[in-house]
N, C-alpha and C positions, 0 to 999 in steps of 0.2 A: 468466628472467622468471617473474615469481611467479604463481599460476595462477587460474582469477576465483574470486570467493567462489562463485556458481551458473553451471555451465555445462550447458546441456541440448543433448543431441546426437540428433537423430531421436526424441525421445521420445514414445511411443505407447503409451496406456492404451483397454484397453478391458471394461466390463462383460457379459459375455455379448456379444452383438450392436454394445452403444451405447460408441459411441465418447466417451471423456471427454479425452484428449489424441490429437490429431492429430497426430502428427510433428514436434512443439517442437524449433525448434533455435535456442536465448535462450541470452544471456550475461550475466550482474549482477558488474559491477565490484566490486570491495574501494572500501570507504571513500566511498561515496552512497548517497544514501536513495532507494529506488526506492516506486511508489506501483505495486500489482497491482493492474488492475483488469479486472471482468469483469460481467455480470448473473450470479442465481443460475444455477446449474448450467454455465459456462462452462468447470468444469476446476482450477478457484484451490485450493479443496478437497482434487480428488484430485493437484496437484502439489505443494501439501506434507505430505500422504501420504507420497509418497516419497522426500521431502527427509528425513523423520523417520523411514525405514526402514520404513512401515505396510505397505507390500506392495512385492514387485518390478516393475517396469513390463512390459508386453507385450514390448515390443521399447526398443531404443535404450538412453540414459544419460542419468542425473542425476547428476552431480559438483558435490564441498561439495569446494573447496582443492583439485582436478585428484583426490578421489578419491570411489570411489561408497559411500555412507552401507549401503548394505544388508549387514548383517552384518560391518561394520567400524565401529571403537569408534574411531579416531582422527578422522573428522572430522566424527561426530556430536557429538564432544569441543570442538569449537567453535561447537555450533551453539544455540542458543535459540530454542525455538517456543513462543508465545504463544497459544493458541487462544482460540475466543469463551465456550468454556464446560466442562466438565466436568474443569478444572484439577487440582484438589487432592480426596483425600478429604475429608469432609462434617466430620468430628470433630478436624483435627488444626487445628492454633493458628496463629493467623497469625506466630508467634515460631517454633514450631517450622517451616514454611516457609520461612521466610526461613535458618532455621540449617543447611536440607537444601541451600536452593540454594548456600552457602558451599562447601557437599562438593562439591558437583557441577559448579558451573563455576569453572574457575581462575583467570578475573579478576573476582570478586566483590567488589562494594565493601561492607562492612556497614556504613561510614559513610555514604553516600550511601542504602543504602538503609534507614536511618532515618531521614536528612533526608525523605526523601519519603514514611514513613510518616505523618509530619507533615503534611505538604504535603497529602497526602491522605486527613487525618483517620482514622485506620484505629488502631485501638484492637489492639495486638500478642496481646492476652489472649484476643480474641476468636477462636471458632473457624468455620471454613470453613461451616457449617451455617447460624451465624446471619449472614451477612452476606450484604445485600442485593443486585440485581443489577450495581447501579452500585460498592458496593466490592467484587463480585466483579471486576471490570472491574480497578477500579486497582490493586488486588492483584497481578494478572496486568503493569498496566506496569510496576509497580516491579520485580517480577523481571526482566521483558525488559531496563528500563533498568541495574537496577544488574549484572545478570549481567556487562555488556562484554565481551559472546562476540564473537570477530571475524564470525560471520552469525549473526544476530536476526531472526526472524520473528515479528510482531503482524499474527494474523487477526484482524477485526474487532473493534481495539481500545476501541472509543469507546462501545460497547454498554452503554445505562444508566447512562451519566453523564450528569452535569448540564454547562450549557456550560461553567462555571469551571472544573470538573475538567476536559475535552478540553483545553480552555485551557493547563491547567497541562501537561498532558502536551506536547502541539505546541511549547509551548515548552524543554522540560526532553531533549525529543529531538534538537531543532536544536544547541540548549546544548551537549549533553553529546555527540553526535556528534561536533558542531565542536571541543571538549575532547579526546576519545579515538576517536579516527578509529577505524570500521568500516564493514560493510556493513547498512542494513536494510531491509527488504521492509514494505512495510505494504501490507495487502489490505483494502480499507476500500468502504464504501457513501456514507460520507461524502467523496461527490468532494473540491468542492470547498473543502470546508473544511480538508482535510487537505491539499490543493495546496500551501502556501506550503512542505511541511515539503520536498516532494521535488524529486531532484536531475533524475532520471529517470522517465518513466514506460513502461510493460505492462501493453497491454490483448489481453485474449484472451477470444474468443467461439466456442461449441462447436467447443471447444479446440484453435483455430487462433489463430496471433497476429494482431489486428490492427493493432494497434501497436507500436513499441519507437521509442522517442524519447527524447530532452532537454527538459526542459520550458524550456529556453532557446530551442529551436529552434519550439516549438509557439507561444510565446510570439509570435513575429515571423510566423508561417505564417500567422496566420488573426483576425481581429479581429472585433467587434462594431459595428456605425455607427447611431446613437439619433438622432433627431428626429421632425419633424413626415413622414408617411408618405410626402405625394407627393414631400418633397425627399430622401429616403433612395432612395426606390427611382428618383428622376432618376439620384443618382449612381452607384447602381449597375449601372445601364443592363441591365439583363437580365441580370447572373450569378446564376451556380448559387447560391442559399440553403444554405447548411447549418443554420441554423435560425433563424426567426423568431417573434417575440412582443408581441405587441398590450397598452399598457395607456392607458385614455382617449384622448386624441389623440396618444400618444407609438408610434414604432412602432423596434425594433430587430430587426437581418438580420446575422449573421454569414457573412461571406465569405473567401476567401483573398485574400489580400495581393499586390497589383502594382505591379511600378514606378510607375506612372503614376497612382494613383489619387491624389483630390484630396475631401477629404473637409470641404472649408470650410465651418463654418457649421453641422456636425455633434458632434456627442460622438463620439469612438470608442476605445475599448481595447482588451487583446487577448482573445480568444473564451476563454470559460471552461474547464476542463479535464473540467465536468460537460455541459458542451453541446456540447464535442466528444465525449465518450464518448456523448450519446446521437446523435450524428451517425452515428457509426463504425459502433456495435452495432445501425441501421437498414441498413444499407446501404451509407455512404457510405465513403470511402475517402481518405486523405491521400496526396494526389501530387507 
């Protein structure tokens, strides 16, 4: 049996005192798109830190392909991390980047990834200095995407683009995943815009998990009910809220899902995967 693309085993980081992973023991399948999600300082950071060999953890494991990245060169050899920013030196060309990442990772498409320098207007001649924060950004997908490392990580890839560029990416992720099956992590602020992309979701808040799910599974847990107030909350008959929101006479209440409910006469769909996470990261908990 072939071994996950990330597997964390009791993993425990700590700064001085502050604790930044608590005891993580997560698994990331080969070949789905996982969405990390967390508020700032929750740990997303310092765990891929160690994905990319930045430090060794306090205690426990992080395995890339059943083996640990810290001073070992083969399954760093598969791996692609995408950060939000200080990528590339200031001076080198966006042609020479693209010709290093060719050396560097073994399924490198350089056809592909000049379809998408197109795609995302990016002038090859231009060097890392002069380009703005938004083609710093697609700079950075087209390496993630054309690299086809079997584990890809994009921190906060959407950083200063415009909608149409996200656009183009979300779309060119699902595409080319679905094309050449891998594993990738996306750690994003932009819940629910980047929802449609993922298979699976992880959420973790000072640096405990609170979630690891299927977003197929999240999908049927817990829904949204929209009408006029006092026949929302008849039909709800007193359950627990997970969140609610008021506009003019319109009122909407996200609850979990029961056999029996009967929602006639309502709008309902399923609860969003940003109003779960701010559900989670208050307090509340999926059961």
């Amino acid at each position: 049996m072939d071994a996950p693309a990330i597997e964390l085993i009791n993993l425990h980081h700590k700064y001085g005192n502050a604790v930044a992973l608590d005891n993580l023991n997560l698994t990331f399948n080969e070949n789905k798109i996982y969405g990390l999600l967390g508020r700032n300082g929750a740990g997303k950071s310092t765990l891929i830190n160690i994905l990319i060999a930045g430090f060794k953890p306090t205690s426990g494991k992080a395995l890339i392909f059943g083996e640990t990245p810290f001073e070992h060169a083969a399954p760093l050899s598969k791996l692609c991390v995408v950060r939000e920013k200080g990528m590339f030196p200031p001076h080198i060309r966006i042609s020479q980047v693209l010709k290093a990442c060719a050396d560097l990772y073994p399924n490198w498409d350089k056809a592909y990834a000049q379809q998408l320098l197109q795609k995302f207007y990016l002038n090859p001649r231009k060097q890392f200095k002069q380009l703005s924060r938004g083609m710093e950004s697609s700079l950075g997908l087209i390496v993630g995407l054309a690299s086809r490392a079997p584990l890809t990580v994009f921190d906060e890839p959407s950083l200063g683009l415009d909608s149409v560029a996200r656009e183009h990416f979300y779309q060119e992720l699902v595409r080319d995943v679905d094309e050449h099956p891998r594993t990738v992590v996306v750690s994003t602020h932009m819940i629910d815009e980047a929802a449609r992309c993922f298979s699976d979701v992880v959420i973790i808040d000072k640096g405990k998990v609170l979630l690891e799910s299927s977003v197929k599974y999240l999908q049927k847990y817990a829904v949204t009910v929209s009408g006029k107030e006092e026949a929302v909350k008849a039909a709800l008959g007193g359950r627990e809220i997970l969140f609610e929101q008021r506009l003019s006479s319109m009122y909407a209440a996200g609850v979990r899902v029961q056999e029996d409910d009967d929602f006639t006469g309502l709008e309902v769909e399923p609860l969003s995967l940003q109003q779960l996470f701010v559900y989670l990261t208050e307090g509340g908990a999926v059961q």
